[in-house]
Every structure is written in structure tokens, then in C-alpha cells.
N, C-alpha and C positions, 0 to 999 in steps of 0.2 A: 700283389707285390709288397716284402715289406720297405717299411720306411727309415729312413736313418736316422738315427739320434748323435748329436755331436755336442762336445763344450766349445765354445769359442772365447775368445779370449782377447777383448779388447780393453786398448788404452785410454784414456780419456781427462783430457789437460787442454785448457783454456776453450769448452766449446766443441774440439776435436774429436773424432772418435778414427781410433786406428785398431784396427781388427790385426793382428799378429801371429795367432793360433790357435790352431782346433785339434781336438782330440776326439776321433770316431769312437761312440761305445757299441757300435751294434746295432742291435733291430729289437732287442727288449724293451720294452718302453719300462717295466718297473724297476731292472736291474740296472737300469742308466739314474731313476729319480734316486732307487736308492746309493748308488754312488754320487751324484750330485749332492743330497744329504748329508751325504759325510764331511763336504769341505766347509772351509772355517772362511768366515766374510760374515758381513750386512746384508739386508734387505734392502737398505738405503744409502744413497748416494750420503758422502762428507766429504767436505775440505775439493780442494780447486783441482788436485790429480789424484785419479782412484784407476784403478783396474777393475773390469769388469769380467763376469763369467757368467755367458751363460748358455743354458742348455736348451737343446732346438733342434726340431722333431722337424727332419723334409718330408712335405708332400708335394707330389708334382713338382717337384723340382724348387718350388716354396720353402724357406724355413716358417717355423709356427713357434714362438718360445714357449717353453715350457714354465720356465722357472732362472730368476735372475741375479747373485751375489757381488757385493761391491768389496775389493780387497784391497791391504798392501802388497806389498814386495814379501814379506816376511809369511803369511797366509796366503799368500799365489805360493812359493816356494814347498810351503806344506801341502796346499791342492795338490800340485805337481808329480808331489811324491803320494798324496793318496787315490789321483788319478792312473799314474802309472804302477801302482801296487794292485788294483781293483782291477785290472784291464791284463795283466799278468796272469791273476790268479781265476779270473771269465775264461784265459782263454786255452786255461790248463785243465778247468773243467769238461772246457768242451772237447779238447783232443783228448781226456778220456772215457767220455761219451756222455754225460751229467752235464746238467743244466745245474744256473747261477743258484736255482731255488731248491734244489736237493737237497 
């Protein structure tokens, strides 16, 4: 069975953590890191409200993170737009029959 790879996408202000949205990339595990790769954020947490993103691999019904970026508003808005550019252009490869790695 494969596993699902997702970005998730939480807020994170005084303490809080508010999860808000996920973006499914599929069942590739290297065509999700390399789109993960691509967005613009930190490694590390700064300052008292950050946005969080990150990518996670379910098994058995588990997430497992893979890998974690801290953003503003201004780099979530560009993720956004290279999440849903990358997940366009996967899934046009695939309805013409080519994988992400062709």
C-alpha cells in the first residue's frame, strides 16, 4: 500500500498551534522532497508568530515528518503558488502517461 505524502500548514502565535491546511502531493516520496525544496522559509523558528510547513509521510494512518520550514505571509503566498504550480504540472504528466522523473 503506498503512503501519502502531505504539506500541512500550521499557525503558530503565543504557544498555539492551529493547523489550517494541507496540500496532498501523492505517493512519490522524492517528487514531494523535491517540491518541498523548492519553497522559501527557515529551518528555524523566529519572532513570536511564524507559519509553519511542513511535509509528512502517513503510515498506518500515522504522520512521520519528513522535513520542516518556518515562513511569513509574504513566503507562505509564494509556497502556495509553488505548491500549486508543481502539483499542476505532476499531474499533467501523469494523465500523459510520464512520471515527475522523465
Amino acid at each position: 500500500m503506498d503512503s501519502l505524502l502531505e504539506i500541512k500548514i500550521a499557525l503558530h502565535f503565543k504557544g498555539t498551534e492551529i493547523t489550517y491546511g494541507k496540500f496532498a502531493l501523492g505517493t512519490e516520496r522524492q517528487t514531494a522532497l523535491d517540491t518541498f525544496n523548492l519553497l522559501k522559509g527557515r529551518t528555524e523558528r523566529s519572532g513570536t508568530c511564524m507559519i509553519q510547513m511542513v511535509l509528512t509521510l502517513e503510515v498506518a494512518g500515522l504522520p512521520i515528518r519528513l522535513a520542516t520550514i518556518f515562513c511569513n505571509l509574504k513566503e507562505l503566498k509564494e509556497n502556495v503558488a509553488i505548491i500549486s504550480k508543481e502539483i499542476f504540472r505532476i499531474s499533467k504528466l501523469e494523465e500523459i502517461g510520464m512520471s515527475a522523473f522523465e
